[in-house]
C-alpha positions in Angstrom: -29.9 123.8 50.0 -30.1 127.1 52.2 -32.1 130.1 53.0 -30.0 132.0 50.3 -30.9 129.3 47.5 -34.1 129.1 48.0 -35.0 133.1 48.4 -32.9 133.2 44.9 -35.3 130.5 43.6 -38.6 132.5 44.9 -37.7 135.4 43.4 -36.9 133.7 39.7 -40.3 132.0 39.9 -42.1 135.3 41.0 -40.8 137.1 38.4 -40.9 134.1 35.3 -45.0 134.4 36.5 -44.6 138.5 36.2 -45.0 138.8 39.7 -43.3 140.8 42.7 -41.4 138.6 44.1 -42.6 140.3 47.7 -46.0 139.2 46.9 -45.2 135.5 48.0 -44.2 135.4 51.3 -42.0 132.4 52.6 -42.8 130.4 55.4 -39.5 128.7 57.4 -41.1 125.7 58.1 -38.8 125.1 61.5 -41.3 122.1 63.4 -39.1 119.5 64.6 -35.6 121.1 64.1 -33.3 121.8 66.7 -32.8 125.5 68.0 -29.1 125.6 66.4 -30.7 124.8 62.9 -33.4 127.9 63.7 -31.5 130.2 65.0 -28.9 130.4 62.4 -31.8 130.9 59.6 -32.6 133.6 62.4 -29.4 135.0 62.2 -29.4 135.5 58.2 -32.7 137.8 58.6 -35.4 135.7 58.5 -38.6 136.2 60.2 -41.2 134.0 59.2 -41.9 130.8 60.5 -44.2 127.8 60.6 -44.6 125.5 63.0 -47.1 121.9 62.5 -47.6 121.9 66.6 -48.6 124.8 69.3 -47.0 123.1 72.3 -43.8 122.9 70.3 -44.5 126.3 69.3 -44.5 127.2 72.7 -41.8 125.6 73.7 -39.5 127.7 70.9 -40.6 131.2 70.0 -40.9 132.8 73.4 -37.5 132.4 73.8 -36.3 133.4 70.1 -38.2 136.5 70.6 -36.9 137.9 73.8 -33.3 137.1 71.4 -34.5 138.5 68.0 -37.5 140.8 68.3 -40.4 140.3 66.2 -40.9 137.0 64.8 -44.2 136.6 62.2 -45.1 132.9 63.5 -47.6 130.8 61.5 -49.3 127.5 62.7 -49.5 125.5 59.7 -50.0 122.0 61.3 -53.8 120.6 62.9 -55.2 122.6 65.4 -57.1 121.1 68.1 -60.0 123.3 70.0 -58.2 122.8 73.1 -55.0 124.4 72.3 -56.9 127.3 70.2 -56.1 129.7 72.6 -52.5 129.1 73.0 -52.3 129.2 69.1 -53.7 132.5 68.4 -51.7 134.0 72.0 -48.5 133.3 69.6 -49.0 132.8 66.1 -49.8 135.8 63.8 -51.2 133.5 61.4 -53.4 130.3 61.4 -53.5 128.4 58.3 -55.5 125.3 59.0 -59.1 126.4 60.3 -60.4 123.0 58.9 -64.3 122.5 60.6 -67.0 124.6 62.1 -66.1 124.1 65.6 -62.8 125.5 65.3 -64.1 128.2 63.9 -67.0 128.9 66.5 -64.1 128.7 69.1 -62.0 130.5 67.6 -64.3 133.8 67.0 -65.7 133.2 71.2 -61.7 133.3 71.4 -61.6 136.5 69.5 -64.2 138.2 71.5 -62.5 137.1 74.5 -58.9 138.5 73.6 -59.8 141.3 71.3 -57.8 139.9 68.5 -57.6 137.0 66.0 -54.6 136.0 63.6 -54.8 135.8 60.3 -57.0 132.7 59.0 -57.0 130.4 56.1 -59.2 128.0 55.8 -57.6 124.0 54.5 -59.2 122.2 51.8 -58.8 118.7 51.8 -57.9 119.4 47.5 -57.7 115.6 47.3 -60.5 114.4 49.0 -58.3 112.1 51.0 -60.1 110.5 53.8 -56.6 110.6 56.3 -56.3 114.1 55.9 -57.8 117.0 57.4 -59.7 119.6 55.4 -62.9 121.1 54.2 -63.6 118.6 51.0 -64.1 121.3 47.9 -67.7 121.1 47.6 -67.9 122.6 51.0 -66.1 125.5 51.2 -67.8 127.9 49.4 -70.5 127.1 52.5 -67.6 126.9 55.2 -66.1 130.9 53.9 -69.3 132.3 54.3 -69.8 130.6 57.9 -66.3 131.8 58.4 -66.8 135.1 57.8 -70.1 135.8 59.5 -68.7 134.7 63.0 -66.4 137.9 61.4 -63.2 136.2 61.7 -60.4 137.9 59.5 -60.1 135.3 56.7 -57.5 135.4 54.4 -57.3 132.6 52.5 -56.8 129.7 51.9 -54.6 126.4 52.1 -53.8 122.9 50.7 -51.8 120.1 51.0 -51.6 118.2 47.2 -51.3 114.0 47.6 -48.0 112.7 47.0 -48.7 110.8 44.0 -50.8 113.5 42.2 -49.8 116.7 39.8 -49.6 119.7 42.4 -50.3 121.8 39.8 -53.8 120.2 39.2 -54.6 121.2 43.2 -52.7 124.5 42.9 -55.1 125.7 40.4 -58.7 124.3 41.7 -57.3 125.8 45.3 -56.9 129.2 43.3 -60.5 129.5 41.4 -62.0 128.7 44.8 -60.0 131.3 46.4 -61.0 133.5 43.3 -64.8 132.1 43.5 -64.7 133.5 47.3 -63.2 137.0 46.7 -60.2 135.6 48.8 -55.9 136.6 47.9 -54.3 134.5 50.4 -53.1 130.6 48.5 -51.0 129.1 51.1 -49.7 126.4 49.1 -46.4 124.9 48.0 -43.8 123.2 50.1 -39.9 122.3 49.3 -41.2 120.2 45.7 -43.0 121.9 44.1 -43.1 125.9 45.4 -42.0 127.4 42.5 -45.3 125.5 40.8 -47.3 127.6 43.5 -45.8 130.4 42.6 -46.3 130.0 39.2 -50.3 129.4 40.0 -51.1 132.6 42.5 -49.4 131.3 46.0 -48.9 134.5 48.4 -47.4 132.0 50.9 -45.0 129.0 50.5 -44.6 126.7 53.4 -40.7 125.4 52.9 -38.6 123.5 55.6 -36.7 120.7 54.2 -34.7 122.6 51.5 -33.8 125.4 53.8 -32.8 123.5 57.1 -32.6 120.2 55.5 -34.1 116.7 56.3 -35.6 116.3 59.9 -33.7 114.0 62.7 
């Protein structure tokens, strides 16, 4: 697969669900792949990019910026309090604000820097104990904490099980979004984004089909 296949793909499944296909934006998903693989997605255009760690993040982008300009960086991956900071001193975009401290720390953060990245908020869609997330019947509660420490809340973000329909996850995650007055769906990965698509998601999170499997 390659960036070229897979833009081709977006755009058919935006436009099968009647959608502008520059509604969904598409997240390179580049965490663990060597600087040759990024860098010639880099080269092709592409400016959007998630990464599942901040200290790898850090160890990456600085350096593709100075080379390529602006680069819309998204942290997609858990985010520990500790390395909050760091995250939103890089990343234009946080997509896993998944508990009530991270939040509190990250609006002190705000305050402190006079600026905050984008937010969505994960929902643990599958109630699976190993995984991070708000569980469903808490996020109505958990948007409205969000938004009075008046963090700028977009959205918000799941991660199906393996062995269960995405779609089924795809479309609860959209009527809470819907429920909450929200537009941002981060949701769909190299299986199953055209599905996404198909169900409301603004942003796909794809790494595998475009730079192929991890070493």
């Amino acid at each position: 697969m390659s960036l070229t296949e897979i833009t081709t793909r977006l755009t058919k499944a935006a436009q099968d669900a009647g959608r502008d296909p520059a509604s969904v934006t598409l997240i390179a998903v580049s965490k663990m792949q060597p600087d040759d693989n990024v860098r010639a997605v880099l080269e092709q255009g592409h400016r959007v990019f998630g990464e599942n760690r901040v200290q790898e993040a850090a160890g990456k982008w600085p350096g593709f910026r100075e080379d390529f300009g602006d680069i819309d960086l998204h942290i997609i991956g858990p985010l520990q309090t500790n390395k909050a900071r760091q995250a939103m001193e890089l990343a234009q975009a946080i997509h896993s604000v998944d508990r009530p401290k991270l939040a509190t720390t990250l609006a002190r953060l705000a305050d402190e820097i006079g600026s905050c990245p984008d937010l969505f908020i994960q929902v643990n869609t599958g109630e699976e104990p190993q995984k991070a997330g708000i569980l469903p019947a808490d996020t109505d509660a958990f948007v409205k904490e969000v938004r009075d420490l008046g963090l700028p809340l977009k959205g918000l973000m799941c991660i199906p099980p393996v062995e269960e329909t995405p779609s089924l996850h795809f479309a609860l995650l959209g009527k809470m979004a819907a429920r909450n007055g929200l537009t941002g769906l981060s949701m769909g990965m190299s299986g199953d984004f055209e599905q996404a698509i198909a169900l409301g998601a603004t942003h796909v999170r794809v790494g595998s089909a475009i730079f192929g499997a991890r070493s």
